[in-house]
C-alpha positions in Angstrom: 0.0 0.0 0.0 1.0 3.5 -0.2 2.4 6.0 2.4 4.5 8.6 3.0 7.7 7.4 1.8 6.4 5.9 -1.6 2.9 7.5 -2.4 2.6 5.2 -5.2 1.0 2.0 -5.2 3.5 -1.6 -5.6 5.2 -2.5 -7.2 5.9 1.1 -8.4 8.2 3.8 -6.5 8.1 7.8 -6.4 9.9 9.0 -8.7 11.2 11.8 -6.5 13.3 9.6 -4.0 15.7 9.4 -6.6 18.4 11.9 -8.2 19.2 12.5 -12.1 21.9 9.7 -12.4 22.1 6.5 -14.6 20.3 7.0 -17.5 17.2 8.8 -17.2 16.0 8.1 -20.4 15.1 4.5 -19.6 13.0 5.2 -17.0 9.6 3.7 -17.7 7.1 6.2 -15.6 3.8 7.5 -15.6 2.4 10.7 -13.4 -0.5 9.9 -11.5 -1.3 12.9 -9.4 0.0 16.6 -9.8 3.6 16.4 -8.7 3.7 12.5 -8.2 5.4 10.9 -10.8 5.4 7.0 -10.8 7.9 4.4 -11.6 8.4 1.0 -12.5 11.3 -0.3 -10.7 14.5 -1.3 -12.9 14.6 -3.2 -14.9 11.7 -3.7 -17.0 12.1 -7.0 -17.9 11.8 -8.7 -15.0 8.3 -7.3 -14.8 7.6 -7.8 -18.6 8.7 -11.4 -19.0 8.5 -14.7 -16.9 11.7 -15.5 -14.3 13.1 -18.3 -17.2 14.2 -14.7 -19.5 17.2 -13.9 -17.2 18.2 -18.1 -17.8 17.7 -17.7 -21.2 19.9 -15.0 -21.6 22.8 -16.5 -19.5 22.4 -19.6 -22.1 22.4 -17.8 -25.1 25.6 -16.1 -23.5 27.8 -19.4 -22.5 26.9 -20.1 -26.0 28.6 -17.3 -27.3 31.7 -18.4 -25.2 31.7 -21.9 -27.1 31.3 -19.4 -30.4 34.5 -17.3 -29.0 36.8 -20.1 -28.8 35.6 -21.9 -32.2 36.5 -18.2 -33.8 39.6 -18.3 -31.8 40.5 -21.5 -33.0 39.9 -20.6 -36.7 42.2 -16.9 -36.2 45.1 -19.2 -34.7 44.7 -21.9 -37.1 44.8 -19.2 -40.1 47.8 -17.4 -38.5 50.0 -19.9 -37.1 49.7 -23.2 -39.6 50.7 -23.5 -43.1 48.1 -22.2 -45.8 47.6 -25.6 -47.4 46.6 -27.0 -43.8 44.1 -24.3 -43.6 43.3 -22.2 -47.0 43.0 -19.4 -45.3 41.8 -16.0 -47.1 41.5 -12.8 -46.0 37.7 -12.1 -46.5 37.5 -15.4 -44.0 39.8 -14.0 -41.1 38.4 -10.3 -41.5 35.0 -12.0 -41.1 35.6 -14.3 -38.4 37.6 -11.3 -36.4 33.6 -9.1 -37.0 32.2 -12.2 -35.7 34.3 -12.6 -32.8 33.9 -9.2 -31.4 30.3 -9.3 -31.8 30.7 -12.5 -29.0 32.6 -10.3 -27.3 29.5 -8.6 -26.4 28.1 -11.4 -24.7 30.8 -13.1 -22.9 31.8 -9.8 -21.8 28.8 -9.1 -19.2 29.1 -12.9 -18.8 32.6 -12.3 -17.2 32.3 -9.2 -15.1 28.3 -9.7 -13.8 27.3 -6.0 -14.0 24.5 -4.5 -12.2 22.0 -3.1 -14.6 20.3 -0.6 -12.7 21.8 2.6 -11.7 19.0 2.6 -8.3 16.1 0.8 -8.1 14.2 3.0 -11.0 17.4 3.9 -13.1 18.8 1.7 -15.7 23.3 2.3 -16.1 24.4 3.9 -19.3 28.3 3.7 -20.9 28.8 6.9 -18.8 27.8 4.8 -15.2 28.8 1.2 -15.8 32.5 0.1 -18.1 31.0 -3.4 -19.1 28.3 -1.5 -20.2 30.4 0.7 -22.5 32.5 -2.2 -24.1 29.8 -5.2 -24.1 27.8 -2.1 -25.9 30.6 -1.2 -28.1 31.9 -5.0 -28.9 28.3 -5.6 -30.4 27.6 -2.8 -32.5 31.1 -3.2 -33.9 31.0 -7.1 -34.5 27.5 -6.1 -35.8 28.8 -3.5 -38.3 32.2 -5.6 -39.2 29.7 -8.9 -40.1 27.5 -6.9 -42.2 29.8 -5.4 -43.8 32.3 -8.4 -44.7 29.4 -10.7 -45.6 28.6 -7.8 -48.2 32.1 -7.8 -49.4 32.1 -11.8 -49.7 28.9 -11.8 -51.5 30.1 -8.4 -53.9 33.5 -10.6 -55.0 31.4 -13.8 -55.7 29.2 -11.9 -58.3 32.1 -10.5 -59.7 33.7 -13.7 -60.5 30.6 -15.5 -61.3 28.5 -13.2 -63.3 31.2 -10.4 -64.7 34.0 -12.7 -65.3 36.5 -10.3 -63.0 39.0 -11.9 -61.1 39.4 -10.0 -57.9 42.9 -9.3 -56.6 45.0 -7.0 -55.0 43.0 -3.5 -55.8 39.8 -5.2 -54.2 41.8 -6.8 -51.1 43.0 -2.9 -50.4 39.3 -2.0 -51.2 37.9 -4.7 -48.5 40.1 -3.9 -46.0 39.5 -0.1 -46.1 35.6 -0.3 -46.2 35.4 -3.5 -44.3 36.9 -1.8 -41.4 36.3 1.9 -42.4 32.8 1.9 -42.2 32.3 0.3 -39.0 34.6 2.8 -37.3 32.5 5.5 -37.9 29.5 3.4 -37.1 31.0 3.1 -33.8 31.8 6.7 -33.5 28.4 8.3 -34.6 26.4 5.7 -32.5 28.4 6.2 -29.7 28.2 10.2 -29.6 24.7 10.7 -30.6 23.0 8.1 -29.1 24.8 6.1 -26.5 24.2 2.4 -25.0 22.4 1.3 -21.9 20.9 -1.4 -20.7 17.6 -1.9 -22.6 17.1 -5.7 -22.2 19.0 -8.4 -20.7 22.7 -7.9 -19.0 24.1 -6.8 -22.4 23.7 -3.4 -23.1 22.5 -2.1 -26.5 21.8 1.3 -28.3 19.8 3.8 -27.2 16.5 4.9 -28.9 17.9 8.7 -29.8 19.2 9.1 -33.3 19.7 5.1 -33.2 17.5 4.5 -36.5 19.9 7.3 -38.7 23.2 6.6 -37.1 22.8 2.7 -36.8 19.8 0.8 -38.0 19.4 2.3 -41.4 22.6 1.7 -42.4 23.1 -1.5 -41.4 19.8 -2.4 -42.9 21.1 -0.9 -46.0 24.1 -3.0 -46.8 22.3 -6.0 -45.2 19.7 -5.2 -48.1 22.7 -4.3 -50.8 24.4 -7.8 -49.9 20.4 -9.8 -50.1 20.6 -8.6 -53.3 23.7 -9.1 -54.6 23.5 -12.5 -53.9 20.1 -13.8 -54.7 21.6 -11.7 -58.6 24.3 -14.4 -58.3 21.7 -17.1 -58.0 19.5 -15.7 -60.6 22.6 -15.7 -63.2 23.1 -19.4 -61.7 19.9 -20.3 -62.9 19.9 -18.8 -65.8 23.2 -20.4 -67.2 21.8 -23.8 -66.0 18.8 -22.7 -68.1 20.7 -22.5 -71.1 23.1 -25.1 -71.1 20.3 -27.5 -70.9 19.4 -26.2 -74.3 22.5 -26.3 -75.8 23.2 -29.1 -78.5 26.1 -27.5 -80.1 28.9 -30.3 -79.9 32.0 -27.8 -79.9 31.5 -27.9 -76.4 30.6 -32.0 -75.4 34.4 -32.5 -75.5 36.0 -29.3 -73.7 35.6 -27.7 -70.3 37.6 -24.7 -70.7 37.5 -22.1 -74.1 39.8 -22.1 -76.4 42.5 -19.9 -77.1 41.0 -18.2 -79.9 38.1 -17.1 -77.7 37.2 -14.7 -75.4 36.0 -15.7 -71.7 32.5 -13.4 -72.5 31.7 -15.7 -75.7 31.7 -19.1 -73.7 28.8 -21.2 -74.6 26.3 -21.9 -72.4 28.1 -25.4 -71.3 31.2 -23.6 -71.3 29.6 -21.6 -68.9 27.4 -23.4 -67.0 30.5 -25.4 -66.0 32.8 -22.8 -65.1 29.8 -21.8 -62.6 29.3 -25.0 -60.9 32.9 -25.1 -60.1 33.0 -22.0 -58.3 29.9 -22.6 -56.7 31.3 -26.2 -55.4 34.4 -24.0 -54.4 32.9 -20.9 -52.8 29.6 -22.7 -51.3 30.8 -22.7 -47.8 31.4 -18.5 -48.0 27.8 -18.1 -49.7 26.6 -20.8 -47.0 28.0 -18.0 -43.6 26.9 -15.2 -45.8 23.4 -16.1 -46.0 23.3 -17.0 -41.8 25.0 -13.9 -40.8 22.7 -11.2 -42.9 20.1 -13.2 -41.9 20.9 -12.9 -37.9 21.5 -9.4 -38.4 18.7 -8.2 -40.2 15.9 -10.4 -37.5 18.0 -8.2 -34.9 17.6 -5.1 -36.1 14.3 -6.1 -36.9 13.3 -7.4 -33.4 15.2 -4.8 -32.0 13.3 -2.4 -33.5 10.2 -3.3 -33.2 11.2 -3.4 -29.4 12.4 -0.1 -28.9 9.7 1.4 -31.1 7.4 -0.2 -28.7 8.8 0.6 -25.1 9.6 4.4 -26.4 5.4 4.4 -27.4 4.6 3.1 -24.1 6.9 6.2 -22.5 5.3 9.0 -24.6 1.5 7.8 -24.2 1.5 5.4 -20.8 -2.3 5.1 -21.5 -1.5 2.3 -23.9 -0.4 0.2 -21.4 -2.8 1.2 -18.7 -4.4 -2.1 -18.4 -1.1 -3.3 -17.3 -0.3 -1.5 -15.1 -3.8 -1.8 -13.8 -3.2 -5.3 -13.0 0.3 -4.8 -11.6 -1.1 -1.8 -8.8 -4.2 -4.2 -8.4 -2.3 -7.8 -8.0 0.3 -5.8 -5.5 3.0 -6.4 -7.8 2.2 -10.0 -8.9 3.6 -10.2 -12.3 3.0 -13.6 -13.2 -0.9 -12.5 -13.2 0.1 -9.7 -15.6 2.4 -11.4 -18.4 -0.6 -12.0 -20.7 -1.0 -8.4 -20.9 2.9 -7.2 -20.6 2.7 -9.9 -23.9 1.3 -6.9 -26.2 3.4 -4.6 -25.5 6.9 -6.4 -25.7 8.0 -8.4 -28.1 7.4 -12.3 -27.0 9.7 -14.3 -25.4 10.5 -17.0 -27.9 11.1 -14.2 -30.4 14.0 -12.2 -28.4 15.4 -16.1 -26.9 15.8 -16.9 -30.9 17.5 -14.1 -31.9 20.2 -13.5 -28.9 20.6 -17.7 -29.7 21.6 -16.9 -32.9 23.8 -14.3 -32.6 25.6 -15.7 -30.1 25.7 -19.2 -32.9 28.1 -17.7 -35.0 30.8 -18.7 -33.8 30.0 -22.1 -34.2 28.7 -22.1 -37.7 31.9 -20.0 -38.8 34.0 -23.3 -37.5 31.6 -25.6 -39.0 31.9 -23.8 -42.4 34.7 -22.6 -42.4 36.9 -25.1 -40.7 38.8 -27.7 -42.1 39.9 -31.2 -40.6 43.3 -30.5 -42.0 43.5 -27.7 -39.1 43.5 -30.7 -36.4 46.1 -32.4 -38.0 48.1 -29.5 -38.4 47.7 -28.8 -35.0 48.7 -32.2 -34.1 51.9 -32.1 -36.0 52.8 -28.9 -35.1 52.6 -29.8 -30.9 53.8 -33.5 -31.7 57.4 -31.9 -33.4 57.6 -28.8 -31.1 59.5 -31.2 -28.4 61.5 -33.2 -30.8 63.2 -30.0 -31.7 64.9 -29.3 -28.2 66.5 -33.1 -28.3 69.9 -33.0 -29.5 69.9 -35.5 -32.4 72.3 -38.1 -32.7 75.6 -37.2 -35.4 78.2 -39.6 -36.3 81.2 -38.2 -35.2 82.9 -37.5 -38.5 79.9 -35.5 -40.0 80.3 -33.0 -37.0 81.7 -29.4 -38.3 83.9 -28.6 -35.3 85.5 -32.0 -35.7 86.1 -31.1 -39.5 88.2 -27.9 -38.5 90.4 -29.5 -35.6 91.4 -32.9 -38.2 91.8 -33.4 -41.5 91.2 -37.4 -41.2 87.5 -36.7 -40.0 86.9 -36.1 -43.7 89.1 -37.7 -45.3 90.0 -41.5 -44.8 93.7 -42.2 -45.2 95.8 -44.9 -45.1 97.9 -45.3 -42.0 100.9 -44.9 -43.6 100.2 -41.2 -44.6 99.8 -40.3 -40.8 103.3 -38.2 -41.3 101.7 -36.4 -44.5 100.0 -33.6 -45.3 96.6 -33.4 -47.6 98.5 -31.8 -50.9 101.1 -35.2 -50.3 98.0 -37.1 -50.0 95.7 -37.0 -52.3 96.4 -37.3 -56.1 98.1 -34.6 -58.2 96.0 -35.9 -61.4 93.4 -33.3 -62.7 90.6 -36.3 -63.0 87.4 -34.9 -64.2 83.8 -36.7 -64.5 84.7 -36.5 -68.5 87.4 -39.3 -68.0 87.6 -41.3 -64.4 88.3 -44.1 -65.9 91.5 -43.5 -68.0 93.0 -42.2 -64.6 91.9 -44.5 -62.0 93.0 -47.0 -64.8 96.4 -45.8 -65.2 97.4 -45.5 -61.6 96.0 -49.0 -61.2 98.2 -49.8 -64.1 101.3 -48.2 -62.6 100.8 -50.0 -59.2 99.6 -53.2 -60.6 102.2 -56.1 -60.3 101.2 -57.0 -63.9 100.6 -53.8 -65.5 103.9 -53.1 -63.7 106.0 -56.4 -64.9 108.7 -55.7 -67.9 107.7 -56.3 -71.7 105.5 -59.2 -71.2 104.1 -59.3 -68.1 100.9 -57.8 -68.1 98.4 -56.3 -71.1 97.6 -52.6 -71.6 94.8 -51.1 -73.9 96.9 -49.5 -77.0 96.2 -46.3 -76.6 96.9 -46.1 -72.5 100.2 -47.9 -73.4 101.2 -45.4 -75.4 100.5 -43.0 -73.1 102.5 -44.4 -70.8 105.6 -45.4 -72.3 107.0 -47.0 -70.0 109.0 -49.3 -72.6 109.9 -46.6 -74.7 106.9 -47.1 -76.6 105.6 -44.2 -79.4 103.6 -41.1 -77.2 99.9 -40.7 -78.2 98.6 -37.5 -79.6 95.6 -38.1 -76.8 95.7 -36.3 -73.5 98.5 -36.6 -71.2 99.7 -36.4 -67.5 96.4 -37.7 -66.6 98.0 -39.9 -63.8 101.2 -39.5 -61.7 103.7 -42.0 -62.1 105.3 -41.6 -58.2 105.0 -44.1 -55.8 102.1 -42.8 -53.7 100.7 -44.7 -51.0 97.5 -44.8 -49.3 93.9 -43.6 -51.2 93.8 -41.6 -53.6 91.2 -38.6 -54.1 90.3 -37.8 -57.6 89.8 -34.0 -58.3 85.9 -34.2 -59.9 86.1 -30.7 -59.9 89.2 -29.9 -61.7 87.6 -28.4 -65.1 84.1 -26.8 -65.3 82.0 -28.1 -68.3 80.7 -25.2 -71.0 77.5 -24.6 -72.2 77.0 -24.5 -75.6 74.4 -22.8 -77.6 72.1 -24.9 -79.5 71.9 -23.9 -83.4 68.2 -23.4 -83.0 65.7 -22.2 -80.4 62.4 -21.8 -80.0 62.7 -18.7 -77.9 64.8 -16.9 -80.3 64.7 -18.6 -83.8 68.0 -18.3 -86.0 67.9 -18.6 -89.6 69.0 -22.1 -90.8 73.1 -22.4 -90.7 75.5 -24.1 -93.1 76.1 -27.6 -92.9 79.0 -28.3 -90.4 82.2 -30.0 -92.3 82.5 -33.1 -91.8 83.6 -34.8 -88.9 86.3 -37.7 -88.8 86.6 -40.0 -86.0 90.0 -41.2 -84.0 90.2 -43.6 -81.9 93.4 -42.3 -80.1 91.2 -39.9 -78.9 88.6 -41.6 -76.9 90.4 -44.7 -75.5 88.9 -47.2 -78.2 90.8 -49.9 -79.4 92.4 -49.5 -82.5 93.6 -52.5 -83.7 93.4 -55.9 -82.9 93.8 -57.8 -79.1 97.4 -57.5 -78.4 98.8 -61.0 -76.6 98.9 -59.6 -73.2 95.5 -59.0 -70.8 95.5 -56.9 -67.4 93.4 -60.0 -65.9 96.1 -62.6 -66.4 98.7 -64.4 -68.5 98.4 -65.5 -72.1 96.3 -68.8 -73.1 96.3 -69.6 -76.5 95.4 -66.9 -78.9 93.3 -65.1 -76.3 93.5 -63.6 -73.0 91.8 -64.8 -70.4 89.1 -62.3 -70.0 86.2 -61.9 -67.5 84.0 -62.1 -71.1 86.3 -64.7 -72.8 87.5 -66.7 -70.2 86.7 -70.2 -71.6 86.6 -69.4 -75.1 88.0 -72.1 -77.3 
């Protein structure tokens, strides 16, 4: 009942008890007498809806925590593993970062449990309450960033599918500066002209001044700019499948791509129709997250709206909800007996429940869409090599580097015998390339070989290599020469494959730069003197043994008759 202190009947309070702080605006009041002004106590919705709002609100806000770490996952995964683990692009990390702080708004109020009310009649504004001010902020800029990336998502698919324009750098530059242009002035403008409080539930939204020019309109605008643009794409889509289903020519049975000879724009309709179906089977995941998230924003604003429109009605003219609070003074505050008539004035619960549920679902459906199972095996690789790079792996001794600077033996293996010797003593003075291995390695074998070695008949050399060699006082070849070293070297010896450096030479003819036709070369005799060939018959002597018969005995020819 009323008395001195509150004059007004309960549930409501005197509006006089209280000063001018929170915001005022949100004060839902009515005067009843000359000089008595009555309030509903804050906030509102616990008076307009059942007790089960406030739990829907905290589930619809521990799902946008899930949503928060799936768009966490995603940025990380985009970031930190390799692009073919992930196939990461940057309309799909701009989006999920607008996505991300729009959860932000949630989890926020979530975190810190702020009060909503100012005093028992006063709702708290960005100016009274911080969480208010950035769970406020978060969600308009999430709002503006989605809307405004799903439009740029949906503007570079019709490009590519209906105009034939491959988007690249110039539109990545473009993206980025009206992706995140635009909803920093959102910000800004609804911000300074119109504020955030808390209108409904614990996250706090815009208020009802200037919000329909500095925030809803807009966003409605490019939410209805992006519908557009992409139900265009479908229509083209349609349209091309149209047409290819009546096309019979048969240029275009046997060939997916045009030819040379033809421009891109004079495809057939096959031509077409298939080039479309691949970038719809590439790209249907983008138009898939496009189509969620302008449709969460636009019931929002919608809802929203509608909500605000209504409560700001019910300020200006209370006589529209004087049946309500009729039954609230009458049931002595009893607002269960009320809700059927609180239910025309607000928007129903189900309604509101939805919408926060989907907003907060984004999250989820970016990592659902957008996610790839190659991202959790990329993971996995990544943490199952991290430890195996601090273990010091195992090195055989002589592949060390510090061991090859304090001895020469690590790297190369001597004989024992050249202990006492340095490297230049060691290894073989011959200038062996990979053009002739063979004559070299041959000769010093010949040199060292007790046969090759033995007087005139002892052992067999090829012709040529004997000549060479003279060790008989045999004729000198025209061939090469010095290509082994006739001292008495011990130990291994180390060819130099690296002696001479081979030359390119320029081909006669090239496609690249076509010469006209040359001369026939002269012609070209052949000696055998100068690549090692026999040139005459088997002498009697063999480097794999003594004489038998007529012929040597030869790994080939041993047992020949």
């Amino acid at each position: 009942m009323a008395n001195a202190t509150n004059p007004c009947p309960p549930p409501f309070l005197s509006e006089a008890r209280f000063d001018d702080g929170g915001f005022v605006d949100g004060r839902l009041c009515q005067e009843v007498a000359k000089g008595l002004r009555c309030c509903l106590p804050c906030p509102m919705t616990d008076w307009a809806y059942p007790d089960e709002f406030n739990t829907l609100g905290e589930v619809a806000q521990w799902v946008a925590v899930a949503g928060t770490a799936c768009c966490v996952f995603l940025l990380l995964s985009w970031i930190i593993l390799p692009v073919e683990k992930t196939h990461r692009h940057y309309l799909s990390l701009c989006l999920t970062t607008a996505v991300l702080f729009m959860n932000l708004g949630f989890v926020i109020p979530l975190a810190a449990q702020p009060d909503e009310c100012y005093d028992a009649i006063t709702p708290n504004s960005m100016q009274t309450n911080s969480p208010c001010a950035v769970s406020g902020a978060f969600l308009i800029f999430g709002g503006w960033g989605g809307v405004m990336w799903v439009f740029l998502r949906s503007l570079s698919l019709h490009l590519q599918i209906c105009w034939q324009v491959v988007v690249g750098r110039n539109f990545m530059w473009f993206s980025q500066a009206t992706g995140w242009g635009i909803p920093i002035i959102g910000i800004i403008m609804a911000l300074v002209f119109s504020g955030v409080s808390f209108r409904f539930g614990s996250t706090c939204h815009i208020n009802h001044e200037n919000s329909l020019a500095d925030l809803w309109v807009p966003m409605l605008i490019f939410a209805g700019l992006t519908i557009f643009i992409q139900f265009a794409t479908f229509g083209y889509c349609i349209k091309v499948y149209l047409a290819s289903l009546a096309d019979n020519s048969a240029s275009t049975e046997n060939s997916n791509l045009p030819s040379y000879t033809n421009s891109i724009r004079t495809m057939t309709p096959k031509q077409a129709y298939r080039r479309v179906r691949r970038v719809i089977q590439l790209q249907w995941r983008g138009i898939a997250i496009v189509l969620i998230i302008v449709t969460d924003v636009v019931l929002f604003s919608v809802v929203f709206v509608f909500q605000d429109n209504t409560v700001e009605a019910v300020r200006r003219d209370p006589s529209t909800a004087l049946e309500w609070i009729a039954c609230l003074a009458m049931t002595a505050g009893d607002k269960n007996k009320c809700l059927d008539k609180a239910g025309r004035l607000v928007v129903d619960m189900p309604t509101v429940g939805a919408v926060l549920l989907l907003l907060s679902i984004n999250g989820l459906w970016l990592l659902l869409l957008l996610g790839r199972w190659s991202m959790v095996t990329g993971w996995r690789d990544l943490l199952m090599t991290v430890p195996q790079r601090n273990k010091r792996e195992f090195v055989s001794v002589d592949a060390r580097m510090d061991d090859l600077k304090k001895d020469t033996r690590s790297y190369e293996m001597l004989s024992r015998e050249n202990s006492g010797k340095t490297m230049d003593d060691s290894v073989t003075s011959s200038a062996v390339t990979p053009i002739s291995p063979t004559y070299s390695a041959y000769n010093a074998y010949s040199t060292r070989s007790p046969i090759g070695s033995s007087g005139g008949g002892g052992g067999y050399r090829s012709p040529s290599l004997s000549r060479n060699n003279a060790p008989g006082g045999g004729t000198a070849s025209p061939g090469p020469r010095n290509y082994h070293d006739t001292g008495n070297h011990s130990g291994r010896r180390t060819p130099d494959y690296f002696g001479s450096t081979a030359r390119y030479h320029v081909p006669t003819r090239s496609f690249s730069s076509p010469r006209p036709p040359q001369p026939p070369p002269p012609t070209v005799t052949w000696d055998a003197r100068d690549t090692y060939a026999r040139a005459s018959p088997l002498p009697e002597e063999s480097p794999y043994g003594q004489v038998q018969g007529a012929y040597g005995r030869q790994p080939m020819g041993m047992n020949r008759i």
